[in-house]
N, CA, C and O of each residue as an XYZ file, in Angstrom:
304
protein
N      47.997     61.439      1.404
C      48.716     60.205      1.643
C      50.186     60.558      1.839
O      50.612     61.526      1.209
N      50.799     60.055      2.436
C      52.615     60.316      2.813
C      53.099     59.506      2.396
O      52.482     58.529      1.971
N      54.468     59.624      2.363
C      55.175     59.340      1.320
C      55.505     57.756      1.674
O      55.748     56.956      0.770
N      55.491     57.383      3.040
C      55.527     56.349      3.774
C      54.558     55.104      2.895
O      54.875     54.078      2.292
N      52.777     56.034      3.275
C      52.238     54.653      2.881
C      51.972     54.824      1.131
O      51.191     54.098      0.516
N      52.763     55.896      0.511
C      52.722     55.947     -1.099
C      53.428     54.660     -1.617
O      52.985     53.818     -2.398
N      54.926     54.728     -0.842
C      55.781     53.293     -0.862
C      55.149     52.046     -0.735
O      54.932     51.193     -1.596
N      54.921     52.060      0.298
C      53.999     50.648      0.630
C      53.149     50.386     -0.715
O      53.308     49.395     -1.428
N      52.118     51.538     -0.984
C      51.017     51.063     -2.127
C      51.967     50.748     -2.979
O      52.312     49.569     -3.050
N      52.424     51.480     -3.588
C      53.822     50.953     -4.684
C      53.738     49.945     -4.541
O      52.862     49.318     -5.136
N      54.625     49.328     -3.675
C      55.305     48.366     -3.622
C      54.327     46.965     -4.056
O      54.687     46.161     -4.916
N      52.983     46.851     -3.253
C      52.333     46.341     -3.291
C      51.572     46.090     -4.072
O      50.804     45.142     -3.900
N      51.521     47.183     -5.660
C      50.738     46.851     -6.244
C      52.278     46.143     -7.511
O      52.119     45.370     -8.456
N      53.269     46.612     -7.154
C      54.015     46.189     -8.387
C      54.064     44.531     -7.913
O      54.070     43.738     -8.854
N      54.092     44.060     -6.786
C      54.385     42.760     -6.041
C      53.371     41.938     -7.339
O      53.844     41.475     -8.377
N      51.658     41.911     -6.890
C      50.786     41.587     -7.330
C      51.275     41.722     -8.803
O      51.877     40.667     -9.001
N      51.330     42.460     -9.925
C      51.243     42.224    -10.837
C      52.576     41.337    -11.443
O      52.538     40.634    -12.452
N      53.408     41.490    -10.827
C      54.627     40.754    -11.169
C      53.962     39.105    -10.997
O      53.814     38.288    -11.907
N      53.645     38.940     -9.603
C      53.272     37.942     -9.063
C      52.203     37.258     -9.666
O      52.079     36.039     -9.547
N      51.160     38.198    -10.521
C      50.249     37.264    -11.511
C      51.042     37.134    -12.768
O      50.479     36.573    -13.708
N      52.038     37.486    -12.902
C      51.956     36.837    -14.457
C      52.380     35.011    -14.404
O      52.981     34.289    -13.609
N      51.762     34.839    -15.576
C      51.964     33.144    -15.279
C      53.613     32.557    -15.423
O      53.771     31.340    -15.510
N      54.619     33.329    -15.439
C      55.969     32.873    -16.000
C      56.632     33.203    -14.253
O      57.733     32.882    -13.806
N      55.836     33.722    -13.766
C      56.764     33.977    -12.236
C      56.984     32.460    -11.666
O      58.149     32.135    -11.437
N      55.826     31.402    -11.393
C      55.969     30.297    -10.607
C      57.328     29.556    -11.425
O      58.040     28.761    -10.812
N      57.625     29.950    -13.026
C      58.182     28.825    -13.179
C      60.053     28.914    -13.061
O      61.011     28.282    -13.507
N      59.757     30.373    -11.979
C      61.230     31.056    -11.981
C      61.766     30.412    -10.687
O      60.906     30.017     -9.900
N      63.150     30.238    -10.328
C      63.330     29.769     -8.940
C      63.211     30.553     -8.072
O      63.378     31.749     -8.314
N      62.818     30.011     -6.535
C      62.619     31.259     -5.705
C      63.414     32.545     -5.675
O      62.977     33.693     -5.755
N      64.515     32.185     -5.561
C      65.756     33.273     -5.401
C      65.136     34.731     -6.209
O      64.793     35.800     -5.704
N      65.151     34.276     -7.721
C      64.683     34.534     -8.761
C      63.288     35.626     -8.785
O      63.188     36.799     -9.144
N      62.287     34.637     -8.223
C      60.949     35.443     -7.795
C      61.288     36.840     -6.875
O      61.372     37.902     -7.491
N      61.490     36.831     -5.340
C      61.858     37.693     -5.319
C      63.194     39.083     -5.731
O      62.935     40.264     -5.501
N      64.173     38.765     -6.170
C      64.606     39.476     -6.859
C      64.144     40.242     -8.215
O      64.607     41.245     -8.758
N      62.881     39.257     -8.614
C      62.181     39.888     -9.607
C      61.703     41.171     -8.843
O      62.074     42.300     -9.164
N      61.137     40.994     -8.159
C      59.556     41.481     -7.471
C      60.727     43.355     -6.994
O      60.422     44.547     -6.943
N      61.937     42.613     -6.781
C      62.542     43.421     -6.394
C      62.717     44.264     -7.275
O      62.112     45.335     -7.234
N      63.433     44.012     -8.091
C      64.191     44.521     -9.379
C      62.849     45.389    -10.234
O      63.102     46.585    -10.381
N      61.794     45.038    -10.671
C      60.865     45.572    -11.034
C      60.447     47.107     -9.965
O      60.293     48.272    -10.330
N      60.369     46.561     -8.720
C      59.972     47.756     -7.645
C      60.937     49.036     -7.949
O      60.383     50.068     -8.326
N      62.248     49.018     -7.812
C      63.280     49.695     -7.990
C      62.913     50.442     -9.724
O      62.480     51.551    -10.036
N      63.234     49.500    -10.380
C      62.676     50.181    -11.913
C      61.737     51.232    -11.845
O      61.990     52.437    -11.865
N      60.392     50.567    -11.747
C      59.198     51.231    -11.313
C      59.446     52.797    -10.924
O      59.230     53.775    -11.640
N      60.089     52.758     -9.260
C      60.429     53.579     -8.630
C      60.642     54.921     -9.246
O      59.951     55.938     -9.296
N      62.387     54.443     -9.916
C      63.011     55.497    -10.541
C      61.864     56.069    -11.552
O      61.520     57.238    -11.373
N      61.277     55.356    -12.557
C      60.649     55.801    -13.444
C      59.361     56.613    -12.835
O      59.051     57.622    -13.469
N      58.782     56.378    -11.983
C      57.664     57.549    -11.342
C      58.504     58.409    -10.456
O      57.785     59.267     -9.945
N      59.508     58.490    -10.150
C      60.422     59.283     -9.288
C      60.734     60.499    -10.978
O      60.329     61.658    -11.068
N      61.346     59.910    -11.815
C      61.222     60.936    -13.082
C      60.024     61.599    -13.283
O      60.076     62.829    -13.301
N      58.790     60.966    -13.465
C      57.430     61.757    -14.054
C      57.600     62.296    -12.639
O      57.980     63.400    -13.028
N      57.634     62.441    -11.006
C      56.993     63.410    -10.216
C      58.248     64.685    -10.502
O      57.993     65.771     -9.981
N      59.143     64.611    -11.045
C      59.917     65.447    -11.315
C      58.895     66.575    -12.451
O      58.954     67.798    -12.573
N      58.400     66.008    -12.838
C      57.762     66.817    -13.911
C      55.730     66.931    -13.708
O      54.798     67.326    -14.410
N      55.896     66.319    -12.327
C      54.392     66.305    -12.546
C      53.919     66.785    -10.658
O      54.770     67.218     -9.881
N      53.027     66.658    -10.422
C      52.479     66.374     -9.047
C      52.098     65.064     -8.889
O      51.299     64.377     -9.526
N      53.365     64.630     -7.165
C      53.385     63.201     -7.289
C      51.659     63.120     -6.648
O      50.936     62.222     -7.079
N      51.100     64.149     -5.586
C      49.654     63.391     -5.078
C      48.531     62.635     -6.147
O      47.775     61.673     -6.007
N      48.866     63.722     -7.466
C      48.250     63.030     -8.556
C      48.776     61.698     -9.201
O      47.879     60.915     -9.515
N      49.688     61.411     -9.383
C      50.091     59.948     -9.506
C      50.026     58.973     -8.376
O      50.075     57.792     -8.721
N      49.912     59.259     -6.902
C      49.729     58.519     -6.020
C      48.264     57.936     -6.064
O      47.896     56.783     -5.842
N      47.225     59.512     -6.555
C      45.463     59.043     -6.639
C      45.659     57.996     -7.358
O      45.182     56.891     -7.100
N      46.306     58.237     -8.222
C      46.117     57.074     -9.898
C      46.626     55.746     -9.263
O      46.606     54.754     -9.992
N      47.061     55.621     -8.038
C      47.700     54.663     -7.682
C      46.923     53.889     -7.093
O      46.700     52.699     -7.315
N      46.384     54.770     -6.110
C      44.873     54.340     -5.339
C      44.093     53.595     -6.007
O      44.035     52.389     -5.766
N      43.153     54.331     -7.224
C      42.449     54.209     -7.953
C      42.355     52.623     -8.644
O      41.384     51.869     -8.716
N      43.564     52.469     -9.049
C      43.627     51.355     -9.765
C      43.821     50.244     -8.500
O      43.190     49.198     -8.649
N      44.406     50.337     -7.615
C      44.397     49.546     -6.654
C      43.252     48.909     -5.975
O      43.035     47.732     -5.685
N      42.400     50.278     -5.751
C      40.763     50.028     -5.198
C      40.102     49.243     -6.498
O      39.338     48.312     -6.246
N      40.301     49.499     -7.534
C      39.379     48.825     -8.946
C      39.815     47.545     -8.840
O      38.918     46.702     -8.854
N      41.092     47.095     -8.725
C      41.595     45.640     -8.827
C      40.767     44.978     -7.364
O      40.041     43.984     -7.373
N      41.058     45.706     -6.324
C      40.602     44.840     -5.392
C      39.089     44.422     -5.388
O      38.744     43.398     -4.798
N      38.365     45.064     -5.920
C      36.749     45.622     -6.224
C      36.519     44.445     -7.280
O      35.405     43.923     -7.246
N      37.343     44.016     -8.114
C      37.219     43.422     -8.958
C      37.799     41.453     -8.813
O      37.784     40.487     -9.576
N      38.133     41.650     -7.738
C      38.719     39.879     -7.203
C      37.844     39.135     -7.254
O      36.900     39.793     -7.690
N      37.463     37.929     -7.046
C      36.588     36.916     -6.895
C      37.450     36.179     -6.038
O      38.584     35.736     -6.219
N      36.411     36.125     -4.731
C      36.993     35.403     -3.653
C      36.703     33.944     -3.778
O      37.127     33.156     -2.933
């Protein structure tokens, strides 16, 4: 996976979980995304530290992984 669509998954899975918790709707928009933002960035740095110390392809699988399980797991 490249580093391109590693971002994207990132991004996308921090979106979703921000986005389910039940306290997001009752934030003002502005608010929501700057969350979504502000969390991504956090996130970031903090797996940007562990690939300092780790192999990022292995934290990207783990990224996958849980991504494919959540989606596997929706009820449409």
């Amino acid at each position: 996976m490249g580093m391109a669509a590693w971002m994207h998954e990132l991004y996308y899975q921090n979106a979703s979980m921000f986005m389910s918790d039940p306290r997001h709707k009752q934030l003002p928009p502005y608010l929501q995304t700057s969350g979504v933002s502000s969390t991504f960035i956090a996130l970031k740095a903090a797996l940007d530290k562990i690939r300092e110390d780790k192999d990022a392809k292995g934290v990207a699988k783990k990224l996958e992984d849980i991504s494919n399980s959540e989606q596997s797991t929706k009820v449409a």
